[in-house]
RODO-2510 file (C-alpha; in nm, 4 decimals, decimal comma):
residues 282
     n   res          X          Y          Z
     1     x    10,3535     6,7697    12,5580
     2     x    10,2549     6,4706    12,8091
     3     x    10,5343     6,2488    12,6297
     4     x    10,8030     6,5275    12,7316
     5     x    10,6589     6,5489    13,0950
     6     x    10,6716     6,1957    13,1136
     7     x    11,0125     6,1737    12,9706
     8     x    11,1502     6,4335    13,2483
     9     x    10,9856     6,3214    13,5257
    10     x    11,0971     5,9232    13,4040
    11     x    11,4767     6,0772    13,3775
    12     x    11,4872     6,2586    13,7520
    13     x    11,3518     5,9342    13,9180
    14     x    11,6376     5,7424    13,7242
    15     x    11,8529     5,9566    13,9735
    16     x    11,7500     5,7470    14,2108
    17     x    11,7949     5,4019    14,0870
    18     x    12,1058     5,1638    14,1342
    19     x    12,3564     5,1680    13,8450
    20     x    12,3130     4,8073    13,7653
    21     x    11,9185     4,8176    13,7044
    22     x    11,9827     5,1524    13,4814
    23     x    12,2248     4,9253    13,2645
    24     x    11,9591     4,6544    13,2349
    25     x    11,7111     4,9126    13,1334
    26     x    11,9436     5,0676    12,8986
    27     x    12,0125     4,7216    12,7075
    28     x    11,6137     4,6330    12,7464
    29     x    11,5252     4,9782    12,6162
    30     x    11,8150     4,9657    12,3285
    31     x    11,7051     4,6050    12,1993
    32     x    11,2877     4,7174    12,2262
    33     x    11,4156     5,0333    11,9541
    34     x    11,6047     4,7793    11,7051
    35     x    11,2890     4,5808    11,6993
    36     x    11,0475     4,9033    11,6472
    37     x    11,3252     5,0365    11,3665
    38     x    11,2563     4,7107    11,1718
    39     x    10,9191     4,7960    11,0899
    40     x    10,9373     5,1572    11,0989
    41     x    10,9408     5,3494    10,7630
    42     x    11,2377     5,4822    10,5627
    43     x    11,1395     5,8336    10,7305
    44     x    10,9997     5,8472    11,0639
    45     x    10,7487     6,1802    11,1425
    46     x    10,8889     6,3234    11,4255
    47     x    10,6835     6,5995    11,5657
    48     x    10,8429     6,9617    11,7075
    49     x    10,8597     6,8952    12,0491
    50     x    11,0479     6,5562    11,9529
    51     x    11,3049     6,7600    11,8016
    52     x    11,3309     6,9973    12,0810
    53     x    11,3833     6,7852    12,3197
    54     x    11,6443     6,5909    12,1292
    55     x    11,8297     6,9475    12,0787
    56     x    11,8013     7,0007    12,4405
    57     x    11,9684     6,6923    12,5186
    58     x    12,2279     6,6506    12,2966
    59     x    12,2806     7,0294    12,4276
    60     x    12,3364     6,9466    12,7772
    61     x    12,5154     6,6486    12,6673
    62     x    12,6645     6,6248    12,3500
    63     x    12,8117     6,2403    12,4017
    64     x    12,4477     6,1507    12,3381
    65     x    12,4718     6,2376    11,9419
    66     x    12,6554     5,8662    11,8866
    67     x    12,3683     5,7259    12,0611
    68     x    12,0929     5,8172    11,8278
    69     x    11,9377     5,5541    11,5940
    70     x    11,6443     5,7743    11,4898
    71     x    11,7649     6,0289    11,2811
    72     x    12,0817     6,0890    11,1992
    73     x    12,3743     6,3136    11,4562
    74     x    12,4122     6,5840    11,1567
    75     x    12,0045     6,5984    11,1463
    76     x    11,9880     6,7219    11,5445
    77     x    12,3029     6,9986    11,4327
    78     x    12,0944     7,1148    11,1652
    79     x    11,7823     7,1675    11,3572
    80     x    11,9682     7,3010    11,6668
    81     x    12,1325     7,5291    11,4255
    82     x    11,7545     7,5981    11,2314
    83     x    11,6584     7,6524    11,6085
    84     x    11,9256     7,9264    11,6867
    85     x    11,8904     8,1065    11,4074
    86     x    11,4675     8,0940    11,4651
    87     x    11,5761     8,2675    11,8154
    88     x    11,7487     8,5035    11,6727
    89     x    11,5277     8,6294    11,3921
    90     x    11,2747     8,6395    11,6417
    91     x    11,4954     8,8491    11,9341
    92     x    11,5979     9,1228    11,6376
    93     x    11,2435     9,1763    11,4935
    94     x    11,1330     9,4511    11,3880
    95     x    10,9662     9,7016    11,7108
    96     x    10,6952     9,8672    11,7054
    97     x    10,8651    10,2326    11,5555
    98     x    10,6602    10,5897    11,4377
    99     x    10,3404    10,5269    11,2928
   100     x    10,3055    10,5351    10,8967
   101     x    10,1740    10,8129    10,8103
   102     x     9,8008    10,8501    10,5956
   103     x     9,8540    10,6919    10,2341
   104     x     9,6415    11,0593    10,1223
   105     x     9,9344    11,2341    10,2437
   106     x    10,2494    11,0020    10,1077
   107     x    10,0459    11,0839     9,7558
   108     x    10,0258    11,4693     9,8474
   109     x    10,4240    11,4555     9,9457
   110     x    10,5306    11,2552     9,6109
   111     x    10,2830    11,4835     9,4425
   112     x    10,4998    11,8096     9,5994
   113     x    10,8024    11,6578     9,5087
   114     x    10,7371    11,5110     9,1346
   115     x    10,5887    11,9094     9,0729
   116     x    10,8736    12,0593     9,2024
   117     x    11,2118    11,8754     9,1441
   118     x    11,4351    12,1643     9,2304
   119     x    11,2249    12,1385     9,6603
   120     x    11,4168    11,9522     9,8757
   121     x    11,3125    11,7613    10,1350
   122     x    11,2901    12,1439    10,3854
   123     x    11,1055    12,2952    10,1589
   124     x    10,8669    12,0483    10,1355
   125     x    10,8155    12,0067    10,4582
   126     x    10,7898    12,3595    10,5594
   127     x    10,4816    12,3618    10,3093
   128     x    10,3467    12,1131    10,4741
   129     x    10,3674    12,2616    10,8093
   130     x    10,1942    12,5226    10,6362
   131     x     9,9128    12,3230    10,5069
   132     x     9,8593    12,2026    10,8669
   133     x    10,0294    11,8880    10,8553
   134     x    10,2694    11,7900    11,1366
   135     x    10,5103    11,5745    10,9795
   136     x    10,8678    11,5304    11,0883
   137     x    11,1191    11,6211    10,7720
   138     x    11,2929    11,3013    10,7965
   139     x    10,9325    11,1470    10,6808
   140     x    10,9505    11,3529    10,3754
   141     x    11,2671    11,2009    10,3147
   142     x    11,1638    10,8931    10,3163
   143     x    10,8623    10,9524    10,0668
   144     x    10,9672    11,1914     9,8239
   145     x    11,0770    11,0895     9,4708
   146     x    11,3896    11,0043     9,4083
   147     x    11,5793    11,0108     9,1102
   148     x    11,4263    11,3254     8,9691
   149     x    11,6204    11,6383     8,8953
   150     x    11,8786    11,7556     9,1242
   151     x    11,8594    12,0802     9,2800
   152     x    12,0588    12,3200     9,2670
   153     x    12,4737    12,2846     9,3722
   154     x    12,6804    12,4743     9,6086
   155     x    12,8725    12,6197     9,3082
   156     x    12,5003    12,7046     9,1293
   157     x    12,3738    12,8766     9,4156
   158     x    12,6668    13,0927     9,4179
   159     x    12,6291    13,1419     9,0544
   160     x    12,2439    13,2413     9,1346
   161     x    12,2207    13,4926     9,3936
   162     x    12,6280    13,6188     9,3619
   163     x    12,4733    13,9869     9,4373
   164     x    12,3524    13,8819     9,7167
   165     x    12,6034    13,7174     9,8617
   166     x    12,8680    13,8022    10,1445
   167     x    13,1690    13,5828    10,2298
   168     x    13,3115    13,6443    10,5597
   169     x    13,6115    13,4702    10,7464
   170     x    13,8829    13,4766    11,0158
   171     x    14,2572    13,4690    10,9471
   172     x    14,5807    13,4839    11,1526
   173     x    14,8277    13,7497    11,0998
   174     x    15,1853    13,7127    11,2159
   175     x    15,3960    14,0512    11,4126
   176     x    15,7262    14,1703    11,4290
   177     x    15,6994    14,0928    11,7923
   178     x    15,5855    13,7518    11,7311
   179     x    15,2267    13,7986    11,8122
   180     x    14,9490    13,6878    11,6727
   181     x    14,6636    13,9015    11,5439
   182     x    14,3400    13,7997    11,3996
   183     x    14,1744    13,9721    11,0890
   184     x    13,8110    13,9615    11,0191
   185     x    13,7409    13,9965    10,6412
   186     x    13,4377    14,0756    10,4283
   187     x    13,3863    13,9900    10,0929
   188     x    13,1214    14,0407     9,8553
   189     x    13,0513    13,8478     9,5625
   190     x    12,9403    14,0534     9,3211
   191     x    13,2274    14,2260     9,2106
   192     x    13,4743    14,0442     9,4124
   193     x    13,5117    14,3451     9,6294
   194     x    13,6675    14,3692     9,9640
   195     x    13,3963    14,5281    10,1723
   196     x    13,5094    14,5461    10,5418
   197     x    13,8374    14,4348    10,7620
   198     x    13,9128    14,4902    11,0730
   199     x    14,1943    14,3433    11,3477
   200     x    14,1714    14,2135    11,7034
   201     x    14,3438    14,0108    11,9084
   202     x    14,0630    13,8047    12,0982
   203     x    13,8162    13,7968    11,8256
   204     x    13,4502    13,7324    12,0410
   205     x    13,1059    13,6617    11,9132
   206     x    12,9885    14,0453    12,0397
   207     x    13,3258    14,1866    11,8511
   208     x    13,2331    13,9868    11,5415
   209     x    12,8511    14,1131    11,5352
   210     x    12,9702    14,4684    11,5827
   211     x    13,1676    14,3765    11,2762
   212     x    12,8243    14,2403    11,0647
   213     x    12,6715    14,6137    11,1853
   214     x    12,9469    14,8197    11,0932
   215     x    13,0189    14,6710    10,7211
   216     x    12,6193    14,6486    10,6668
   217     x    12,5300    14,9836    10,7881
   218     x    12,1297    15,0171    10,7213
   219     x    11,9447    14,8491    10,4200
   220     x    12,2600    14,7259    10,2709
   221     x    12,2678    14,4183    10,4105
   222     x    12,3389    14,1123    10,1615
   223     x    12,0674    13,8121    10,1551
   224     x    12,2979    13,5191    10,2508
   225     x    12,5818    13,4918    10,4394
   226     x    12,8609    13,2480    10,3719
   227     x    13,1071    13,1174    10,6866
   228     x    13,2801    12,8465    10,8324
   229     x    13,2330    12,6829    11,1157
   230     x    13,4348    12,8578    11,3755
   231     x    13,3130    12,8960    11,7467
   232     x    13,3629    13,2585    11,7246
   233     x    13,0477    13,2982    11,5693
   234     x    12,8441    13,2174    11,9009
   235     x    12,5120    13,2732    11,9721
   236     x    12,5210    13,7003    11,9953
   237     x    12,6372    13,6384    11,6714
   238     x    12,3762    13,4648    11,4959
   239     x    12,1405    13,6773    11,6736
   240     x    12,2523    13,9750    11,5149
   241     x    12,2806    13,8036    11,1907
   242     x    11,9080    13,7285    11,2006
   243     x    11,8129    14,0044    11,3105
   244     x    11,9643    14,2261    10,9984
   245     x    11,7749    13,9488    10,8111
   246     x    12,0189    13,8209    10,6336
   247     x    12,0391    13,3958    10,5999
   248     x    12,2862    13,2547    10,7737
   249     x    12,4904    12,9759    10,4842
   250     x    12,7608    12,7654    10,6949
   251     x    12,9773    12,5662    10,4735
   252     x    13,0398    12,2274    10,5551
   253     x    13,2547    12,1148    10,8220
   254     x    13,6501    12,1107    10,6763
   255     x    13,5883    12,2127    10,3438
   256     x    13,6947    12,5774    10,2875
   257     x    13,6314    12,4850     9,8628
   258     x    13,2739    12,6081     9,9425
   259     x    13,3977    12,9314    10,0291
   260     x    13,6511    13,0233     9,8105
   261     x    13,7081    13,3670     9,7034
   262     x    13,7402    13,4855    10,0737
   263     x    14,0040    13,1925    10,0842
   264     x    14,2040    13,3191     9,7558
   265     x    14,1852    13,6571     9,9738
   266     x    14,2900    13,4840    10,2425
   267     x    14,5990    13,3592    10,0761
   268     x    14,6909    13,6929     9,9180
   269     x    14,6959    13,8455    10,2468
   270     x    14,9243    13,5164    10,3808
   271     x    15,1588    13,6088    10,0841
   272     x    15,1942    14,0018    10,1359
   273     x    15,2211    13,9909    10,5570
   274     x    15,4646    13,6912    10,5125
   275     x    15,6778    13,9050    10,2717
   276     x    15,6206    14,2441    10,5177
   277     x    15,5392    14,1379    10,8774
   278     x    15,2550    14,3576    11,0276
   279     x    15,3822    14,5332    11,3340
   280     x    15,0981    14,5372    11,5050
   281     x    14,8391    14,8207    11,6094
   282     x    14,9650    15,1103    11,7499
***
């Protein structure tokens, strides 16, 4: 470290010196290195602040790389490249992030999850919550076991509970008059069975739960609830669907093959108002 302070301080006060004497001491200082490279060994041990400062300087001024005679030009590109790419590393660490969690309760979560292949990663964690533990789900994510036994698909699920199951959607229906009306339709899944319909035409989130409560007048009300993702079904909406306590299932986002008997419904009704217009409410 004194070498480099002595170097620095040596190369501001050579700012201040003619032109002529810095020549001399160039040649003097040029001919005293051949003599020391003579006896030096094949490799010379340079130490790290050697090579820093040689990066530094061949940074500032890169006409300096013909002038070295200790190592070799491609030697100070290879550590200022080593050096960049130390920087780097060292800028894009890893941060401190969320604590691990106890290695007791990693075991209990694997344990949950290698006991119960068809519990996803909700499931698990609401059990935990249970248990006392507060645990994000994402974290039992990350720790369960994977590669066991898949649960249970979209088209399983509707093979499962199909009695208690209720498909509901919006559709447009075209007028005479060139109007636009929109039909809510109920489906259940049992038997394939058109259970409620009704038109509008400014279909609201308080229309649509008056809807729920007229086709699922007292204990009749199905256990899940299958839907798209339409704003219509706003918060009053949901309310009232949770309320009945029935389990609100939205499908995915742009995939109406997860809902798709109301959808063949939905394209019978296409085909017969297509072929007779509706004329609209009276």
């Amino acid at each position: 470290m004194f070498a480099i302070l002595h170097s620095l301080a040596m190369f501001v006060i050579d700012f201040f010196k003619a032109p002529r004497q810095l020549e001399a001491e160039n040649l003097f200082l040029r001919h005293q290195l051949s003599i020391a490279l003579r006896r030096a060994p094949p490799r010379l041990r340079l130490r790290g602040s050697d090579r820093a400062l040689m990066v530094w300087l061949t940074w500032l001024w890169p006409s300096l790389l013909g002038a070295a005679h200790v190592v070799q030009p491609e030697t100070i590109l290879r550590w200022h490249r080593a050096g960049f790419t130390a920087f780097w590393r060292w800028k894009s660490r890893k941060r401190a992030g969320r604590p691990k969690i106890d290695r007791e309760l990693r075991d209990l979560i694997r344990r949950m999850s290698r006991e119960n292949p068809k519990w996803g990663a909700s499931r698990i964690h609401g059990e935990l919550l249970m248990l006392g533990f507060a645990v994000a789900q994402s974290t039992v994510s990350k720790y369960m076991v994977q590669g066991g036994s898949p649960s249970q698909g979209w088209k399983t699920f509707f093979r499962n509970h199909a009695q208690a199951i209720a498909a509901i959607d919006l559709c447009v229906v075209p007028t005479l008059t060139f109007e636009r009306l929109f039909a809510f339709l109920v489906l259940g899944h049992g038997r394939r069975q058109l259970l409620w319909f009704e038109v509008t035409r400014h279909p609201t989130a308080a229309w649509l739960a008056r809807q729920i409560t007229e086709a699922f007048p007292w204990a009749s009300a199905p256990a899940y609830l299958v839907r798209d993702n339409d704003r219509a079904y706003g918060h009053v909406f949901m309310s009232r669907v949770r309320a009945m306590g029935i389990r609100d299932r939205p499908i995915s986002r742009r995939s109406p093959w997860q809902n798709p008997y109301v959808e063949r419904l939905i394209g019978t009704v296409r085909l017969e108002t297509g072929r007779f217009p509706y004329q609209g409410p009276a």
